[in-house]
C-alpha positions in Angstrom: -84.2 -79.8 -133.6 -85.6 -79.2 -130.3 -84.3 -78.8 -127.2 -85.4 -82.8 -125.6 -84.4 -84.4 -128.4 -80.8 -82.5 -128.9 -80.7 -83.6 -125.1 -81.8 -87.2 -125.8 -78.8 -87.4 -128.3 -76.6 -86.3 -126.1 -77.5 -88.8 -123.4 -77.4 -91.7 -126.5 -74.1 -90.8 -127.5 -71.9 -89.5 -124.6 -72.2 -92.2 -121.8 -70.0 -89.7 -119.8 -72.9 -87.3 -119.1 -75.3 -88.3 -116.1 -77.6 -85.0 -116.2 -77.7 -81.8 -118.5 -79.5 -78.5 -119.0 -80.0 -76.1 -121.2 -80.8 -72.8 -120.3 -80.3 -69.0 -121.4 -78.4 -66.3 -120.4 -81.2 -65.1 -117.7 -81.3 -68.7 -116.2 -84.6 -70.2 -118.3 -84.5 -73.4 -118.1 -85.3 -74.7 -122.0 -84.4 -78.5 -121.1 -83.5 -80.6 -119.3 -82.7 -84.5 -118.2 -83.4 -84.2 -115.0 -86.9 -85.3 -113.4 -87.8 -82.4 -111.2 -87.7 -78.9 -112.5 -86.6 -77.3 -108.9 -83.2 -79.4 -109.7 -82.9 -78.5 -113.4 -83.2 -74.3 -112.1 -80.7 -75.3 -109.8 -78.0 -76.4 -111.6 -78.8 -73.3 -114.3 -78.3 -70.9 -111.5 -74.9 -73.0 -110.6 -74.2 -73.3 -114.0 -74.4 -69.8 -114.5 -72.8 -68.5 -111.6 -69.3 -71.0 -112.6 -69.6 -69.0 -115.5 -69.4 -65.6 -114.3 -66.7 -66.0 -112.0 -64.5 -68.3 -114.3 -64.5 -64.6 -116.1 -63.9 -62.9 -113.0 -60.4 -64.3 -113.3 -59.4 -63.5 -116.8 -58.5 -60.2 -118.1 -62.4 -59.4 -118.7 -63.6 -61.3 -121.6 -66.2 -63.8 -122.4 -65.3 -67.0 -121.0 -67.3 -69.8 -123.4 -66.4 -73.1 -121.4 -65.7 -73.9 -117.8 -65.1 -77.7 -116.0 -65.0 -77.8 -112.4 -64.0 -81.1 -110.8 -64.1 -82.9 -107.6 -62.7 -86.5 -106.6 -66.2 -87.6 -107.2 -67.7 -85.5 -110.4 -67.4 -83.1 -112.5 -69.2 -80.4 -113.9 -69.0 -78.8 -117.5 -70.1 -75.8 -119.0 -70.2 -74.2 -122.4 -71.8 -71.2 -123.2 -72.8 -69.5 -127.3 -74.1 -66.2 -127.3 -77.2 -66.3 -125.0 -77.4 -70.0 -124.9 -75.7 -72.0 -122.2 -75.6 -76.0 -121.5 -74.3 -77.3 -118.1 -73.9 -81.4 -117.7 -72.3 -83.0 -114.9 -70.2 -86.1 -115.2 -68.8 -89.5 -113.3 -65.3 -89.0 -111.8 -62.7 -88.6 -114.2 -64.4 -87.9 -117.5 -62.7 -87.4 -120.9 -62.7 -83.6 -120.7 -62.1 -82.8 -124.7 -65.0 -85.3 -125.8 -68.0 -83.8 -123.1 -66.9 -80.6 -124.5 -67.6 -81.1 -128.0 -71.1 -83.6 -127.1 -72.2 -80.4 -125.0 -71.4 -78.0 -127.9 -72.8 -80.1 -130.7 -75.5 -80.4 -128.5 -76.3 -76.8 -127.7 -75.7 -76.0 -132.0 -78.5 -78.6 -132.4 -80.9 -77.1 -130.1 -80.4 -73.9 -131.5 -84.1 -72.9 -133.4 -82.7 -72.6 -136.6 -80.6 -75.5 -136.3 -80.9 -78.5 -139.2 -81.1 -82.0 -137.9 -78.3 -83.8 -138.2 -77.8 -87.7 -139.1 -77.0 -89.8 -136.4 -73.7 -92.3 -137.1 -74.1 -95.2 -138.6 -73.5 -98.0 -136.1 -69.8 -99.8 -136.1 -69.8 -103.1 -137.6 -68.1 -105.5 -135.8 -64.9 -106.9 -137.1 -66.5 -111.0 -136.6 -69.5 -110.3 -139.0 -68.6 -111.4 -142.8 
């Protein structure tokens, strides 16, 4: 799958996430939701700054998620090997859940990744 439409089901299936990008470990930009390409480098560069100095902290190894919050947003991201995805949320998200939409996400960007199904819509309990 490529990278817009591993973003596109992202946005269909985690309300949470406003905007999201992914990029590389050099900053490339590889997609993005946002309208303006000056804004998608932006947040990258962001992105992959949080990134770096989340690591700064530990005892020197490879940190592979990072969520920074205000009282007004939040920003994730998750990095796998040279691929990284950054999203930015609403206040108050549901921390565990954009995690795993952001890292299903990035596995089904990856080139060699297999398309997955999409979930069969819930039936409602009225319908006989």
């Amino acid at each position: 799958m490529d990278a817009a439409q591993a973003l596109a089901d992202l946005t269909e299936i985690s309300s949470q996430v406003e905007a999201a990008v992914l990029f590389d470990e050099t900053g490339e930009v590889t997609g993005s939701t946002l309208s303006g390409q000056q804004d998608a480098a932006a947040l990258a560069r962001a992105a992959g700054e949080l990134l770096a100095r989340a690591a700064s902290f530990g005892d020197g190894g490879e940190v592979t998620q990072v969520e920074a919050s205000t009282p007004t947003g939040s920003v994730f991201v998750v990095r796998e090997g040279s691929r990284r995805i950054a999203a930015t949320t609403a206040a108050d998200p549901t921390t565990g859940l954009v995690f795993y939409d952001l890292k299903s996400c990035l596995r089904d960007s990856a080139p060699e990744a297999k398309p997955r199904r999409k979930r069969a819509p819930k039936k409602d309990d009225d319908e006989t």
